[in-house]
ROTINU-783601 format. One record per residue: x, y, z of N, C-alpha, C in turn. Coordinates in steps of 0.001 Angstrom, whole numbers, plus 500000, padded with zeros to 6 digits. Each point is the difference from the previous one (the first is absolute). Last residue first. Layout:
BEGIN
XYZXYZXYZ
...
// end
This chain:
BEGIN
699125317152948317498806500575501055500011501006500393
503099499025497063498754499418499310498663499735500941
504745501238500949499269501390499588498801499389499452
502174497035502677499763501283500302499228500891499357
501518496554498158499705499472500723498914501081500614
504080500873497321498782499460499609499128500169500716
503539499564502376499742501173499907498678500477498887
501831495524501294499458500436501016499906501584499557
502484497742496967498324499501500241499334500590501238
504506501147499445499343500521498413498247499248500599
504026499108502613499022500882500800499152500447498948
503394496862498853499420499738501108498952500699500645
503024501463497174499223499687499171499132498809500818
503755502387501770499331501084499188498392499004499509
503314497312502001499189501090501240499155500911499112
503075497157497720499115499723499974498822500736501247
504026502141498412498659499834498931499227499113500794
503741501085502770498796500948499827498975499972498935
503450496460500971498593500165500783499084501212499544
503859499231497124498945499233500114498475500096500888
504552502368500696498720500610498156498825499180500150
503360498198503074499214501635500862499424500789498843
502407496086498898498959499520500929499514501528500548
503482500798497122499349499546499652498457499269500092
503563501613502354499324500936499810498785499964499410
503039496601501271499926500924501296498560501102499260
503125497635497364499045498922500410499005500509500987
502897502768497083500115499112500749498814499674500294
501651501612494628498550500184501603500257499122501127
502186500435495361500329501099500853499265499736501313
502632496485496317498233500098500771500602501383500273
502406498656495608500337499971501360498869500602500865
501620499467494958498664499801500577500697499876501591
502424499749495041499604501291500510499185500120501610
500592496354496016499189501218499976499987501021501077
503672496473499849499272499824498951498949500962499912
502332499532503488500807500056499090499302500161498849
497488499654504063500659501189499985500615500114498489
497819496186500634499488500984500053500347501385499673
502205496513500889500185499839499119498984500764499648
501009498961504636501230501089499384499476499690498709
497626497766503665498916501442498920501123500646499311
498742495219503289501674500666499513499021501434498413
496122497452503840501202500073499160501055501009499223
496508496918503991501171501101500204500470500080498752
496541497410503080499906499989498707501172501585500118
498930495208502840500698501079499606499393499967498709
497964496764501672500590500545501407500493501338499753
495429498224497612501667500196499828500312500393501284
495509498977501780500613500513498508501309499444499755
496811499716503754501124501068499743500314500593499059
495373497056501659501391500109499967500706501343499593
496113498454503609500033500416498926501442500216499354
499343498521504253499197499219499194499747500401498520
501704502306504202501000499369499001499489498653499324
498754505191501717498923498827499720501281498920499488
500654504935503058500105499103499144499835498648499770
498541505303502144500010498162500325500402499135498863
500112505363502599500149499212498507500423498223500335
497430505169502949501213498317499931499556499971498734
499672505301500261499650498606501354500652498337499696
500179505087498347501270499541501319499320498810500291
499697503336494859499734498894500866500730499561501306
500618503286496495499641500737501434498935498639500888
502767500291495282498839500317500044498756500367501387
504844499197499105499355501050499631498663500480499812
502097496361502522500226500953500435499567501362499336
499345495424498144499193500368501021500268501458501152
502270498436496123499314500132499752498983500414500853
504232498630500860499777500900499479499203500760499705
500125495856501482499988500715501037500254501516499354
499457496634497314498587499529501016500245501122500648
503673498579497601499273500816499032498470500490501155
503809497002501690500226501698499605498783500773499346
499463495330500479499146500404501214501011501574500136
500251497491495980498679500610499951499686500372501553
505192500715497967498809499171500040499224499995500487
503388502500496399498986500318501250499317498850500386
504121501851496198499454498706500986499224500202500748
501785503179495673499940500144500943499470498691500492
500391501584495546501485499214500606500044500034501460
496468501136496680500141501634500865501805499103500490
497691498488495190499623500112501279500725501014500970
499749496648495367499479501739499570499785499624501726
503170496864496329498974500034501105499688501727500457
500622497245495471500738500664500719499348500315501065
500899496270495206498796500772500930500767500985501329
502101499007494809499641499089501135499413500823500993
500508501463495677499694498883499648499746499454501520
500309505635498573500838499105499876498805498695500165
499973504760499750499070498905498972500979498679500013
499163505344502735500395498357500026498961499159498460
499628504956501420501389500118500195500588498295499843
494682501737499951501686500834499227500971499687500069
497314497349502416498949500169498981500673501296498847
501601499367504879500648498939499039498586499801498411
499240503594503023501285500611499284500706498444499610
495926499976501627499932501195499019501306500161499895
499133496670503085499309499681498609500378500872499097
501369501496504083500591498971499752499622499316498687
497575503100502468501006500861499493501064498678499322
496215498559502525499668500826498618501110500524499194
500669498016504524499601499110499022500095500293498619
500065503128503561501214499535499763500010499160498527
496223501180502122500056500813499063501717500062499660
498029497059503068499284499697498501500203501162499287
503083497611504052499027501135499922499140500219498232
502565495430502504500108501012499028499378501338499712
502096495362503645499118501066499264500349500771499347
501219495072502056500464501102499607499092500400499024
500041496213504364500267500795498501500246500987499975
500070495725503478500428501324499625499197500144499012
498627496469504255500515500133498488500113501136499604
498245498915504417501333499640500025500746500127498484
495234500366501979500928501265500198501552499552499712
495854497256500272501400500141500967500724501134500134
494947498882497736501201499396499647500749500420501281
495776503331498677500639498161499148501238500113500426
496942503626503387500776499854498397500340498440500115
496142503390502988500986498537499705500988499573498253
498174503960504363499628499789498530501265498661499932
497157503132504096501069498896499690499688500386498642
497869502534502589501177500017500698500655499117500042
495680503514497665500609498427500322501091500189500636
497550503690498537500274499603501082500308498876500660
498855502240495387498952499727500717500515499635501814
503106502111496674498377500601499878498911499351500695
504757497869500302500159501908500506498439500264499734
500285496194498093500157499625500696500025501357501061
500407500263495528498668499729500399500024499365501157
503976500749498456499399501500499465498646499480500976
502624496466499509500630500638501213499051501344500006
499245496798496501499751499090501710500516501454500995
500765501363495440498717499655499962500054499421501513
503833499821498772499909501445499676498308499983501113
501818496340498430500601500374501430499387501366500393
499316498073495696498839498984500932500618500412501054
502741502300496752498812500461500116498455498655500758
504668498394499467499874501674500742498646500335500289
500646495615498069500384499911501557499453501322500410
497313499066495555501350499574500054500426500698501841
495151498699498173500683501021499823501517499183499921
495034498299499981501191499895498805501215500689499655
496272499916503645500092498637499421501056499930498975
499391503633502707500624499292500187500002498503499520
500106505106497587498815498844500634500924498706500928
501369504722497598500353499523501271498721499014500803
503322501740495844498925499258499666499800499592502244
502217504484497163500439498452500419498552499681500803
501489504821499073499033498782499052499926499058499705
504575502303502529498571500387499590499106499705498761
503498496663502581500016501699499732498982500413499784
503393495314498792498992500641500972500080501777500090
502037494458498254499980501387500076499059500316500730
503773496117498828498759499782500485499767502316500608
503469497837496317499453499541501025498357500417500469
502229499341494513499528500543501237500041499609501440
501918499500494864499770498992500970499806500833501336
500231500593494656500200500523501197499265499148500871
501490499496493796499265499967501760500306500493501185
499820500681493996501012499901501325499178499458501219
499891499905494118499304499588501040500643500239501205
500240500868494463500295500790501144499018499530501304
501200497014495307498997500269500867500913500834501295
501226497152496668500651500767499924499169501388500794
498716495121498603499387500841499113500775501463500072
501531495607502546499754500087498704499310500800499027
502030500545504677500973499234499038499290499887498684
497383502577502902501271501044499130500832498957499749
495943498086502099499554500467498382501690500812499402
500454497596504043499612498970498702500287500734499030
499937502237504089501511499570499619499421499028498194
496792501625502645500186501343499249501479499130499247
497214496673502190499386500631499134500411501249498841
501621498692504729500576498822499063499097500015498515
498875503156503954501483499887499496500652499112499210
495459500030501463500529500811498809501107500539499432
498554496731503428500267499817498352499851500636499358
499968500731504613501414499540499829499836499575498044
495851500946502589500826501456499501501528499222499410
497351496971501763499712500196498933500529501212499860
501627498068503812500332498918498852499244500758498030
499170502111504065501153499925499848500319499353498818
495462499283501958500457501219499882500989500386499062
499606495895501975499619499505499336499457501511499270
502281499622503629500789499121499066499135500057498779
499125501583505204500409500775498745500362499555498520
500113497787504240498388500818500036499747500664498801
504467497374500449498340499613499679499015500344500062
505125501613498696499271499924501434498619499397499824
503146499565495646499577500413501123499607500080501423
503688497034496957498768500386500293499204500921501025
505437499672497569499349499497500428497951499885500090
504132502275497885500805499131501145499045499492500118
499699503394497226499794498440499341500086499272501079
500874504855500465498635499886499940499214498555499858
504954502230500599499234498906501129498942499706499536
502210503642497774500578498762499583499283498617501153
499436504758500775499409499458498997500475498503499511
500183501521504478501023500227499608498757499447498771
499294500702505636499663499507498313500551500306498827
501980500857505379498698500565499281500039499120498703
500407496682502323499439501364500321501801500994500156
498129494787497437501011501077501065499580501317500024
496240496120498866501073500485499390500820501464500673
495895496729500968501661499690501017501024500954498863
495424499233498166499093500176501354501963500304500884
499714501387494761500164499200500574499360500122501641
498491503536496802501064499223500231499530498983500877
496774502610498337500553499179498803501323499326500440
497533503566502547499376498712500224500763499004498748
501093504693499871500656499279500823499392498894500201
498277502190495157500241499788501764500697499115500862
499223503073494797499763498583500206499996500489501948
498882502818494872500156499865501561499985498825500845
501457502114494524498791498872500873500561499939501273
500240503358495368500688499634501431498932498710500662
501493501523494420498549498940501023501036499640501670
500527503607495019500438499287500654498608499963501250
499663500760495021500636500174500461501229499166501017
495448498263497097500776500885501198501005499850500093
497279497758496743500560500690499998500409501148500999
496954496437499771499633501335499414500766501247499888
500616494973501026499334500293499185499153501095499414
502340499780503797500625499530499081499510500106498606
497597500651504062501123501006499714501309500128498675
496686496278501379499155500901499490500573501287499524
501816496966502784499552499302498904499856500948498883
499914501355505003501627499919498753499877499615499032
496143499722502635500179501081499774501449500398499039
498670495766501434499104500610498643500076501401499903
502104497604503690500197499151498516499772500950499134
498418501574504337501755500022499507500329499402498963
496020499112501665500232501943499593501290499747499586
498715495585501539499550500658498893499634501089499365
502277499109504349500508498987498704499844500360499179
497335501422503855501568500917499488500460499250498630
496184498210501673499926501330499648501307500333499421
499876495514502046499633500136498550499432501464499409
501913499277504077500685499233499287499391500556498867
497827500900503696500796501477499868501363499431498886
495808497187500962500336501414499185500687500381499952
500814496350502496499675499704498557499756501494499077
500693499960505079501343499446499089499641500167497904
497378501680504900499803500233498359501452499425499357
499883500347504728498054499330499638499937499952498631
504245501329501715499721498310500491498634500044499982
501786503820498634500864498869499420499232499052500350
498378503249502670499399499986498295500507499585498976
501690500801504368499210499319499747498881499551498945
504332501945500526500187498782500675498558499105499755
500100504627497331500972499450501253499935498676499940
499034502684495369499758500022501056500816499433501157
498061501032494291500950499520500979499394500332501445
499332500085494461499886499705500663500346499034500863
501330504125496135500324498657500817498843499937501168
502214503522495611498714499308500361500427498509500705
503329503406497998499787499820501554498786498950500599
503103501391495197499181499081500718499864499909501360
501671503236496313500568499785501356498156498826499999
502086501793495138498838499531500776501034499604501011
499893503057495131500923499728501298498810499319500921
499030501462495571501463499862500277500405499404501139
494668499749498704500473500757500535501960499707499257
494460499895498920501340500171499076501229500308500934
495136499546501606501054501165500161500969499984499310
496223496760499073499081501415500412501343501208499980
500919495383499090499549500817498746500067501498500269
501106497091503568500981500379498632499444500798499049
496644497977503227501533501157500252500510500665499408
497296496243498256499734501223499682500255501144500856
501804495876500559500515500148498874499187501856499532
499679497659504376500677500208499765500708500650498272
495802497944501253500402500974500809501165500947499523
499103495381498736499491501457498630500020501264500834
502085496198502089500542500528499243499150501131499578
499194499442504776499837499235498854500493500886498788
501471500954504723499988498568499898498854499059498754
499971505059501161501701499248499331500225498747500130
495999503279499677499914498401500776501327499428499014
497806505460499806501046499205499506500026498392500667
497040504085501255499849499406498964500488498969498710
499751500668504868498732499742499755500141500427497966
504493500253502393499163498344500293498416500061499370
503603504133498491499012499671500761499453498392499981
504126502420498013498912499445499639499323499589501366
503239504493498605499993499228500914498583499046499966
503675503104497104498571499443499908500192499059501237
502957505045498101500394498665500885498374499218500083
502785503886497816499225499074499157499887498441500817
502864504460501010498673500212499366499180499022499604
504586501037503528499221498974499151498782500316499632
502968502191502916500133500671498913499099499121498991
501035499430504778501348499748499229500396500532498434
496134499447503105500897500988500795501292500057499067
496746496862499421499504501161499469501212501246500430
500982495754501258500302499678498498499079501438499299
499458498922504550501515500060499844500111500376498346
495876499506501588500157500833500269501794500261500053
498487495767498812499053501052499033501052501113500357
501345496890502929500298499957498753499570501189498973
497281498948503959501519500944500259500975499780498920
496277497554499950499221501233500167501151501094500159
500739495281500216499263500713498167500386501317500386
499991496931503975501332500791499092499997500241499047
495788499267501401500865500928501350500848500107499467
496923499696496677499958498999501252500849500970500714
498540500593494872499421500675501008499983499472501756
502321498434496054500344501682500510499384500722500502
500149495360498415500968500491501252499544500825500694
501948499259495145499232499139500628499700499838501378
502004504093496415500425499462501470498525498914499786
502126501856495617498646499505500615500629499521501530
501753504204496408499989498777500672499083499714500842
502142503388495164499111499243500613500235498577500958
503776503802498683499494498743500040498483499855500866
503183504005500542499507499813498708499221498601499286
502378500640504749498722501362499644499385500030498635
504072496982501023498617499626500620498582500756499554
505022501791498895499200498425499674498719499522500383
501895503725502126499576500467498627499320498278499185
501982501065504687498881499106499701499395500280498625
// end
């Protein structure tokens, strides 16, 4: 990681959940000169924001993680923001990269960008086939231009731009509100707090009948940090565990570790989502090296214990403050 370690870099991000393991990937790695811009003082969604970034860290190297995101349901109450946020970080942040001479510009894209029917597992080359899933589309659709943003600027300005196309992650310091969480950690959360107070149902979205595929977030990390060295290639690459789970597998997993036994009611008024989300990860491997380590298994058993850990942080407060 000699390369890396010597280059000033701005994680966007870096202080969120998969920021946060990046950093600490990219500190672990020897990296001295890493700036992470803070929302309260950076508003990447306005240029002069953005421009006095640049100024402030001079950086070489920029991983764009800064995104706002979420589940099922915070697609379908916030189409328009979560459109016109991402969009306009992602424009102006590369824009800007350019024009200030960087290095190289990783940009983090997402499985929501494929096609809603494209063949499972997902194959980079599928990404055009078609239109998103709709809860999601309008998400997707905008991370998806920064892939057509990085390809522009290196046909014509010669611009080091790569992308990664993420699945769907999880782990420790994951966002576990349920208004805006993502499946795991809103499972995590229904089943943990369910064991604490003594309920004896919890109701999950949808049928249980649609797959995906997870990513442990410090898997994730290790994946950025070594295609952020090791890739500067042109077409986008998918970053995931190559594993299928669907959500009434995932439900029961989940609920076993977390020592939930009572009923699970499923609401099929609420939708599903993508039917499949599964994708092909050999170019990963080939190309930087990257193969998940963390089963799925264990992974959910890191998870619970943070959020259990930090579940009991207020109540102990709490305590000592009386």
């Amino acid at each position: 990681m000699n390369w890396l370690a010597d280059r000033r870099i701005v994680v966007t991000g870096g202080a969120g959940f998969l920021g946060s393991h990046v950093v600490d990937k990219l500190t672990a790695a020897g990296c001295r000169s890493i700036f992470v811009p803070r929302s309260a003082q950076y508003d990447l969604t306005r240029m002069a924001d953005v421009v006095r970034m640049y100024n402030d860290a001079r950086p070489e190297i920029v991983i764009h993680l800064a995104v706002k995101g979420g589940g099922i349901g915070l697609n379908r109450k916030k189409p328009g923001e979560l459109f016109y946020d991402n969009i306009m970080m992602g424009v102006q942040v590369m824009e800007q990269a350019r024009l200030h001479g960087v290095e190289k510009f990783v940009a983090i894209g997402t499985v929501c960008a494929y096609p809603k029917f494209a063949p499972v597992p997902f194959k980079e080359e599928d990404l055009w086939g078609g239109y998103p899933e709709e809860t999601n589309a309008p998400y997707g659709l905008a991370k998806k231009m920064l892939l057509v943003q990085g390809q522009a600027y290196r046909q014509q300005y010669g611009f080091n731009a790569t992308h990664l196309l993420l699945v769907n992650l999880y782990g420790p310091r994951d966002n576990f509100d349920l208004e805006a969480s993502h499946v795991i950690p809103a499972l995590i959360k229904k089943c943990v707090d369910a064991v604490q107070t003594g309920e004896r149902e919890i109701v999950v979205w949808g049928t249980g009948s649609a797959s995906r595929e997870f990513l442990y977030v410090e898997d994730a990390a290790e994946a950025i940090v070594l295609a952020s060295e090791r890739y500067d290639g042109v077409e986008p690459v998918n970053v995931g565990s190559g594993r299928e789970v669907t959500i009434r597998e995932l439900v029961s997993l989940i609920a076993h570790r977390a020592g939930f036994r009572g009923h699970i009611a499923w609401d099929a008024s609420k939708p599903d989502g993508q039917p499949h989300r599964c994708l092909d990860v050999s170019k990963a491997e080939k190309l930087f090296g990257f193969r998940a380590r963390t089963p799925l298994e264990e992974g959910l058993e890191r998870s619970i214990a943070w959020y259990r850990a930090q579940r009991m942080v207020p109540a102990a407060i709490t305590d000592r403050q009386r």
